[in-house]
N, C-alpha and C positions, 0 to 999 in steps of 0.2 A: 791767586788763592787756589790751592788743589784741594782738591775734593775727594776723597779715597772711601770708595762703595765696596762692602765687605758684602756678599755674597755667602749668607744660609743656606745649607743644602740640611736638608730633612732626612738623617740618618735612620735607614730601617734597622732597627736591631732586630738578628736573626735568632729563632730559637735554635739551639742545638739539639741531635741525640742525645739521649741516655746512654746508646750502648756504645758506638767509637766515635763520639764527640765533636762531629762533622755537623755542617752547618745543615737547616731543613732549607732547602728550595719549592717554591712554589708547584715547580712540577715533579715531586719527587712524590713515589709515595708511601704514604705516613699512616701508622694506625696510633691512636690517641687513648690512654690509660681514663678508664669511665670514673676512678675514683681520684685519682693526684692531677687529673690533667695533661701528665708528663707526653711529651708528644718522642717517636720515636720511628726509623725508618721502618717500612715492613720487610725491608730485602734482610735487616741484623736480626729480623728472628723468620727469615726464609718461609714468610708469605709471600702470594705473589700477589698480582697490582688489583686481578678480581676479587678474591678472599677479602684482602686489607677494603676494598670498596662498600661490597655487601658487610662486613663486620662495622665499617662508620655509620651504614646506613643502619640497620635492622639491630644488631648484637649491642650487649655491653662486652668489653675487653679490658682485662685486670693485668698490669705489667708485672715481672717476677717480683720484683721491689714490694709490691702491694701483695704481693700473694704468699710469700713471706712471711708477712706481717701479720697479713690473717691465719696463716697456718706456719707458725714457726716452728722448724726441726733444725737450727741451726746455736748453736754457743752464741753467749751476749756479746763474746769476743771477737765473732767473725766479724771481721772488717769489710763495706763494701768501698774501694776504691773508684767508682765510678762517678767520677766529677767532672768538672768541666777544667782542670786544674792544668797546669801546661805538666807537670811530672807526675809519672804514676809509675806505679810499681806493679813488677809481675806476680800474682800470686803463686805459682805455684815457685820461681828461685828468688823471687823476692830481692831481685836487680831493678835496675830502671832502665823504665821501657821509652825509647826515642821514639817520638811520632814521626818522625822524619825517615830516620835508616830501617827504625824495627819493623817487620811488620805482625800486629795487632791482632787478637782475638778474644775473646770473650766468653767467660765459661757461662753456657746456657742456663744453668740454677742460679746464682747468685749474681752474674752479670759481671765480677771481678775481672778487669781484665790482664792478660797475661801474654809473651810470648806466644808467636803461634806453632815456633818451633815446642814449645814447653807444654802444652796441652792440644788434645784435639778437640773436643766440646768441651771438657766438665776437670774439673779441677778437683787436685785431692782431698780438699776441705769437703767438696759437698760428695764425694763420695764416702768418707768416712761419714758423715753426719748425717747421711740418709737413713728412711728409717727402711726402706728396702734395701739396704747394703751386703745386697749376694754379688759377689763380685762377678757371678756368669751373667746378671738379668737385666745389669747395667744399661738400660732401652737408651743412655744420651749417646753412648759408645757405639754408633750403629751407622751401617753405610749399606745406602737402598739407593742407587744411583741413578734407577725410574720414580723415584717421587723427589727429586732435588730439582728444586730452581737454579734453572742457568743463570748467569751473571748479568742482573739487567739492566748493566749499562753497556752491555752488546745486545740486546735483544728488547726488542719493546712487548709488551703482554701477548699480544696476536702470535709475534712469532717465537715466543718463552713457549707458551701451552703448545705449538705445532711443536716446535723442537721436542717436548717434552712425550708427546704421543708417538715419535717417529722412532725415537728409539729406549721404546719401554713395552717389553712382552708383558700379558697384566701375569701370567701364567709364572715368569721370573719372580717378579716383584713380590705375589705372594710367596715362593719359596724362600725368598729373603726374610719375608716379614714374619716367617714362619719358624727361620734357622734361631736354634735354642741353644742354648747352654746347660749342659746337665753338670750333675755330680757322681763320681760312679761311686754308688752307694747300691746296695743291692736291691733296695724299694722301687728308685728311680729305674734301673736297669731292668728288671723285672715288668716295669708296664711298658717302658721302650720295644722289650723284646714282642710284646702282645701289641704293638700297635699295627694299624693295617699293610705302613712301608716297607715292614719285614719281615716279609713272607716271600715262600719259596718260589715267587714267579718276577723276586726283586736281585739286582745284585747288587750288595753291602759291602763295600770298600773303607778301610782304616789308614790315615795317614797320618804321621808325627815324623816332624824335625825331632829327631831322638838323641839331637847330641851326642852322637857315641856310645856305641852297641857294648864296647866294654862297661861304661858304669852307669848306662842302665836298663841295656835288656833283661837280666833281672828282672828288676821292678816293673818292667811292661809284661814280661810273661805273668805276674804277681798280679796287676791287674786284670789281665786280661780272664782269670777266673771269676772275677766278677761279671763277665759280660760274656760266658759260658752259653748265654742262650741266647744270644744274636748268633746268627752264623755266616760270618765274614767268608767271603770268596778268597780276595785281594788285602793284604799287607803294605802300603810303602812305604819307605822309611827315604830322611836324604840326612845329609850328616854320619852319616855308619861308620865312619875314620876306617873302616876296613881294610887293608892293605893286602895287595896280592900276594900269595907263597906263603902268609902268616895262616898255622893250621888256626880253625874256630871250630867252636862248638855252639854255632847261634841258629840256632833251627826252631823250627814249629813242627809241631805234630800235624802228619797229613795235610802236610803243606811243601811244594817244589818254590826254589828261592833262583830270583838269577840277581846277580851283581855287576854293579858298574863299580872299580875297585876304585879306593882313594888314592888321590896324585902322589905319587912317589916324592919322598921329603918334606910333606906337610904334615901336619903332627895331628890336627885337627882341622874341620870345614870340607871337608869333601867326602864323597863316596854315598850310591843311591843302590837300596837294593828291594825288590820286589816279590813279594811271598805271593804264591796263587796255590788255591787247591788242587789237588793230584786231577780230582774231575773236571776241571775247566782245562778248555780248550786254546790254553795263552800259549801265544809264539811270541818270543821275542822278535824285533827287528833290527836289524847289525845297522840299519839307515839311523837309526835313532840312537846309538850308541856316539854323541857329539859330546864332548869335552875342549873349551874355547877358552879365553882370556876374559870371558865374561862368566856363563853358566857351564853345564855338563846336566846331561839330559840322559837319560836309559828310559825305554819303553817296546810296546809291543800291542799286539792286538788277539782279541776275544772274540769268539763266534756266539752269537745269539739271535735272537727270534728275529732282530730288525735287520740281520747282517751282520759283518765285521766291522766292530768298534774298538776303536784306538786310542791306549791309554799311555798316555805322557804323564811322567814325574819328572820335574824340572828343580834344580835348585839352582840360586844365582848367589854367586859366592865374592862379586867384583860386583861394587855397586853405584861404580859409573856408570851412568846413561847416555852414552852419546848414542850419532846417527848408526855406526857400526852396531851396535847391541839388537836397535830395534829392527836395523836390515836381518842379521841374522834371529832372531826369534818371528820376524814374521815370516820369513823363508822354511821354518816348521811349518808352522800354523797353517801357511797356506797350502803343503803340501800333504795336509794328516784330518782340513778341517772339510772334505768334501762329504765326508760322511760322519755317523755318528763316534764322537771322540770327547774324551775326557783328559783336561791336563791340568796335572795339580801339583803342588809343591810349593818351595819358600822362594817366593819371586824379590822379598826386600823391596818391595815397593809397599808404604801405608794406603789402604784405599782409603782412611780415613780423612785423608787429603788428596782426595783426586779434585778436589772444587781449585787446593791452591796453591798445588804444586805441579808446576806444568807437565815432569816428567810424567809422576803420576797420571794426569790426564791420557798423555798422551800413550803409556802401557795400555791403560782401559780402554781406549780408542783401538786400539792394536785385536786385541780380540771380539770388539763390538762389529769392525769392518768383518769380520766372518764369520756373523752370526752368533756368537759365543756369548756365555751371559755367566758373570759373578755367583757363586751360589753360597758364599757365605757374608754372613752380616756382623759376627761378633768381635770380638777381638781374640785377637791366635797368640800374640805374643806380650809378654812384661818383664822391663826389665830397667831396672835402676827408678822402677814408680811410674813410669811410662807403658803406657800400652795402646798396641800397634794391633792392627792388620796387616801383617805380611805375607800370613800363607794364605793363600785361598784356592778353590774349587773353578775351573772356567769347563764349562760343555754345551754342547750345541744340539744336544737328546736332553729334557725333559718333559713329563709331565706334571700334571695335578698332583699325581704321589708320591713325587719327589719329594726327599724331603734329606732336610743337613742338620747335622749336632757340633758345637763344640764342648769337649769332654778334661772339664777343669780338674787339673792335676798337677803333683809337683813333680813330675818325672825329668823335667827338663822348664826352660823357660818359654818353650813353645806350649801349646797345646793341643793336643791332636784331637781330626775331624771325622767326622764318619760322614759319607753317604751313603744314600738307598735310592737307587734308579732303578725304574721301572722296564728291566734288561733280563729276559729269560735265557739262563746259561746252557737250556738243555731245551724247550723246546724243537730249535731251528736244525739242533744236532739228532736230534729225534726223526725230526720229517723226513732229513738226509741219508739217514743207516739202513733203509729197507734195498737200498740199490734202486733198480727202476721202478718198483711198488711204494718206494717211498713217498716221491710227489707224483699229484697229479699233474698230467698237462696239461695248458695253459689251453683254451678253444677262443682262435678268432672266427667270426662270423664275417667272411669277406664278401660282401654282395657288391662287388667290383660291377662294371658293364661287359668287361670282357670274363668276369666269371660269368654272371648272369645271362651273357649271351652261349658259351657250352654247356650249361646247364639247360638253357632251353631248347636249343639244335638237341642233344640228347633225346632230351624227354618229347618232344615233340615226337621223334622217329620213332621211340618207344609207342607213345599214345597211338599213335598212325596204325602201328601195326595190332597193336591190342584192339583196337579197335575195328579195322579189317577181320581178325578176328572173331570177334562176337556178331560181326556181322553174316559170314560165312558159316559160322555152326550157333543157330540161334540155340538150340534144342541143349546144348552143352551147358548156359545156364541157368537153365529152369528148374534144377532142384537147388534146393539153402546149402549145399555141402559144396555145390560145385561155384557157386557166390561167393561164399564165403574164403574157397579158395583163388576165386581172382581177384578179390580185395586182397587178400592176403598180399596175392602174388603183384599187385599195384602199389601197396602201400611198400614194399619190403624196397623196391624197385626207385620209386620215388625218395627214398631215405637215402638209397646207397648213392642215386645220382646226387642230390643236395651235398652230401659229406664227402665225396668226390669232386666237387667243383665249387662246394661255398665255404667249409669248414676248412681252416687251416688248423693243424695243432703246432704249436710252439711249446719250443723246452727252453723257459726261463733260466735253466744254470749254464748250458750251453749256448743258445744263442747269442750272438753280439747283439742283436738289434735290440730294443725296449721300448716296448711299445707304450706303455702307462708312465714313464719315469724319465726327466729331468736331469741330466746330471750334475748342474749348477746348481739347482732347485734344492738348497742345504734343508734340513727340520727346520729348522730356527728360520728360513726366511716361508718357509710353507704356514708354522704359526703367524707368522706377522700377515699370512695372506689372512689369516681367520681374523686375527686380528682389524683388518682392515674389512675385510666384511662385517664383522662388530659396526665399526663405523659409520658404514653406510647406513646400515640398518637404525643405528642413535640416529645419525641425521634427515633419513625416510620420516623415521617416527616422530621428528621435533617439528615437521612441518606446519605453520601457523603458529608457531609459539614463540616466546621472545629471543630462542637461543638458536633458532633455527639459521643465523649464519654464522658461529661460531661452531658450530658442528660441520657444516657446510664444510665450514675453510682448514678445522682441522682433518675432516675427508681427504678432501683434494689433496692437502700438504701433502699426507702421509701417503696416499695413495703415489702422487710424482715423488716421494721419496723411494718408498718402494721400486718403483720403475725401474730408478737408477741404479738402486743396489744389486737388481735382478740382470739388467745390463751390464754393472762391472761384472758380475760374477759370471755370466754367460762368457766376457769377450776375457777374462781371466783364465777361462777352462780350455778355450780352443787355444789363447795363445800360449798354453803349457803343453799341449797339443802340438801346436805346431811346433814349440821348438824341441821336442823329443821326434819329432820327425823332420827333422834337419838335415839336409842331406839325399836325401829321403824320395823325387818327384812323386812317385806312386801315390806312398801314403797320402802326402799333402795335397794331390788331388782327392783320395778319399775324403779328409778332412775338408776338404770345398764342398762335395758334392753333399756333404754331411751337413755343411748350415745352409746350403741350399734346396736340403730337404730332398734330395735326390738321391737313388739307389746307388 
């Protein structure tokens, strides 16, 4: 007789998301809806694991679904798709979405999921049906690349927040969070013109993919009377179809133009040209004059208060990404980004997916290795109901009154951006025009041993004999005139020896040496030094308190992040060094004795 034991196993049935319908795990973490219950990942609405923890503890938390509900601005007709169902449909082409091949995203307002090729947060249903529907103010359409959560299922919380503080200037983040959308309407333009970033110790730069100067430079000169009371330095345009030998008449009033002409036999997509005013001090650079099987690049450089700053206008007209592309644009960047520089134009990369498109990622990557930071957050480009971030702003000079516009108009399907950096066009050229009155010279105080030793053998034989003497003719100074002129005659004596053997003067334009300054030392990694003293200071100040080693550890990170980046950059600058002195013994013994800190 058999006997056949069936064996019960106790099935856990798992709750799912809400939002991409993946199972909950126990060590996943999860923020839980105060009013339906619904339970959902915190990474699908990009909290991270401390937020989502303190919000279970302390907060109630209402998921869109419920928020919705209580605040409806949506048709009775709007569908949510968001089920647990094995087929769904994308809302914005309204195909079916394969959870296998597709890959999946979620529009933020309504949670409908779609394509992620097809949306990048928000969907057109709830942009029309918002009741704030300016299509500049759109806040879901927004990319701030220091407040994004990394992907954490490569990162556990500890090292998400260090990731997170290592490469985020907070000085950026507010420029982004700050970059607006206007209308040019003459109300809006009129308090632009009065705000504090546009004044005469700023320079105000304009740039538009224009599509082609024939049909519609017009209509920008047409606008630009509206915006009469900004006063723009710099013009750049990319798209210009401009062709060489073709006469034109596209000019600006008290404005010099230089051109990069468009490729011979393209009809449209090429061609970069650059308006600066008669008063500014731009030289073009023939080094930047590159046109490649990827981009074509025209620029040049300006003189101002901080120095010579380098302005790149880039357009990418081939929008493969391979290894080649990103060898050649970082081969710029690294040779243009040691000082202050600006490069802007239509790169065809969306930041709006740098989380999930690797190329993406890896462009951003490209300018974050040298300091350089995003300065816009809006969207630049729409076109067939889609809308992109393609153009954007990268520089390695800001500050606090930095500040970015994008300026919504039908000129073209781009739309163009203004900045205002804190770059005085005439100071630095000021200082320079007097000839040798112009600056003053620079005084080191060298109190060396071996200055300090001629200095004293000096003064010593001096004293010796002054003193000899007073001793030999006492009677010489017993009256106040005749005191007062040996003080004189001691004081006068002792000044010329000190400035004689301890005072060097140094002429900062002429000398090689530099004695206060870095040359690897970029802006952008000297803010992160602030930055990183910030740091310290949060983690001095949290001592005894609960958070005092998460401050700790995000110090340290950032600080050995730091390190390294100062190190690449250090052994980057000598090894471009070295190989322009190739050839060379002399020099390249120079350049030893140079990071060996020796004369």
């Amino acid at each position: 007789m058999s006997h056949s034991i069936s064996l019960k196993t106790n099935e856990v049935k798992r709750e799912n998301c809400y939002v991409c319908s993946k199972h909950v795990y126990l060590h996943d973490s999860v923020v839980v809806c105060s009013l339906d219950g619904r339970i959902y990942h915190s990474r699908c609405f990009k909290i991270d694991n401390y937020s989502a923890s303190e919000i279970r503890r302390y907060d109630d938390w209402y998921c869109p679904l419920c928020c919705r509900e209580m605040f409806p601005f949506f048709d009775d007709t709007t569908d949510s798709n968001v089920d647990n169902s094995n087929q769904m449909f994308c809302v914005q082409c309204s195909r079916i979405i394969s959870q296998r091949r597709d890959k999946i995203t979620h529009c933020t307002i309504c949670l409908n999921a779609a394509h992620a090729s097809c949306i990048s947060s928000i969907c057109n249903k709830c942009e029309n049906h918002s009741p704030n529907n300016t299509d500049c103010t759109d806040s879901s359409l927004f990319f701030n690349p220091y407040n994004q959560d990394f992907d954490q299922d490569k990162f556990d919380f500890d090292q998400d927040e260090v990731e997170e503080f290592c490469s985020t200037f907070s000085v950026a983040s507010a420029i982004l969070n700050d970059c607006a959308c206007i209308t040019p309407k003459p109300d809006t333009v009129k308090s632009l013109s009065n705000a504090r970033s546009f004044t005469s110790k700023h320079t105000n730069l304009y740039y538009h993919n224009i599509d082609g100067f024939q049909t519609n430079f017009t209509e920008f000169l047409n606008q630009q009377l509206i915006f009469k009371g900004i006063d723009f330095q710099f013009y750049c345009f990319v798209e210009t179809n401009l062709h060489e030998g073709v006469p034109h008449d596209y000019n600006i009033t008290g404005f010099s133009a230089e051109h990069l002409f468009a490729i011979e036999g393209k009809r449209k997509g090429s061609g970069i040209s650059i308006f600066f005013r008669d008063s500014c001090s731009f030289k073009r650079s023939r080094d930047l004059d590159i046109r490649n099987s990827y981009f074509e690049c025209l620029g040049g450089s300006f003189v101002t208060d901080v120095g010579k700053c380098f302005l790149i206008v880039l357009y990418r007209f081939n929008k493969s990404a391979n290894d080649e592309f990103f060898t050649k644009l970082n081969n710029i960047i690294e040779k243009y980004a040691h000082g202050p520089c600006i490069v802007l134009g239509d790169f065809n990369f969306n930041c709006f997916n740098h989380e999930t498109d690797s190329s993406v990622s890896r462009y951003c990557e490209l300018f974050f290795n040298f300091g350089m930071s995003p300065l816009v957050s809006r969207k630049t480009h729409t076109f067939r109901g889609a809308t992109t971030l393609i153009d954007q702003i990268w520089s390695n000079y800001f500050t606090e009154d930095t500040s970015t516009y994008v300026i919504d108009n039908s000129i073209s399907n781009h739309r163009p951006l203004v900045l205002s950096v804190p770059l005085n066009l005439n100071s630095y050229a000021d200082n320079n025009s007097g000839g040798d009155n112009g600056t003053k010279p620079f005084l080191l105080h060298n109190v060396s041993p071996e200055n300090y030793e001629k200095f004293g053998v000096e003064f010593n034989s001096y004293f010796a004999n002054f003193t000899n003497l007073i001793a030999n003719n006492p009677d010489s100074v017993n009256s106040a005139v005749s005191a007062q002129s040996c003080f004189t005659d001691f004081f006068t004596t002792f000044k010329q020896l000190y400035f004689e053997h301890i005072v060097e003067e140094i002429d900062l334009n002429s000398s090689k040496r530099n004695h206060y300054f870095k040359p690897w030392i970029t802006i952008a990694i000297a803010k992160s030094c602030m930055t990183k003293n910030t740091l310290y200071n949060a983690w001095v100040n949290s001592r005894g308190s609960p958070n005092e080693t998460i401050a700790m550890t995000v110090y340290k990170s950032y600080r050995a992040k730091l390190r390294d980046i100062i190190r690449f950059r250090k052994s980057c600058y000598f090894r471009d060094k070295f190989t322009r002195a190739s050839g060379n013994i002399k020099k390249c013994w120079q350049i030893i004795n140079e990071i060996r800190s020796r004369p």
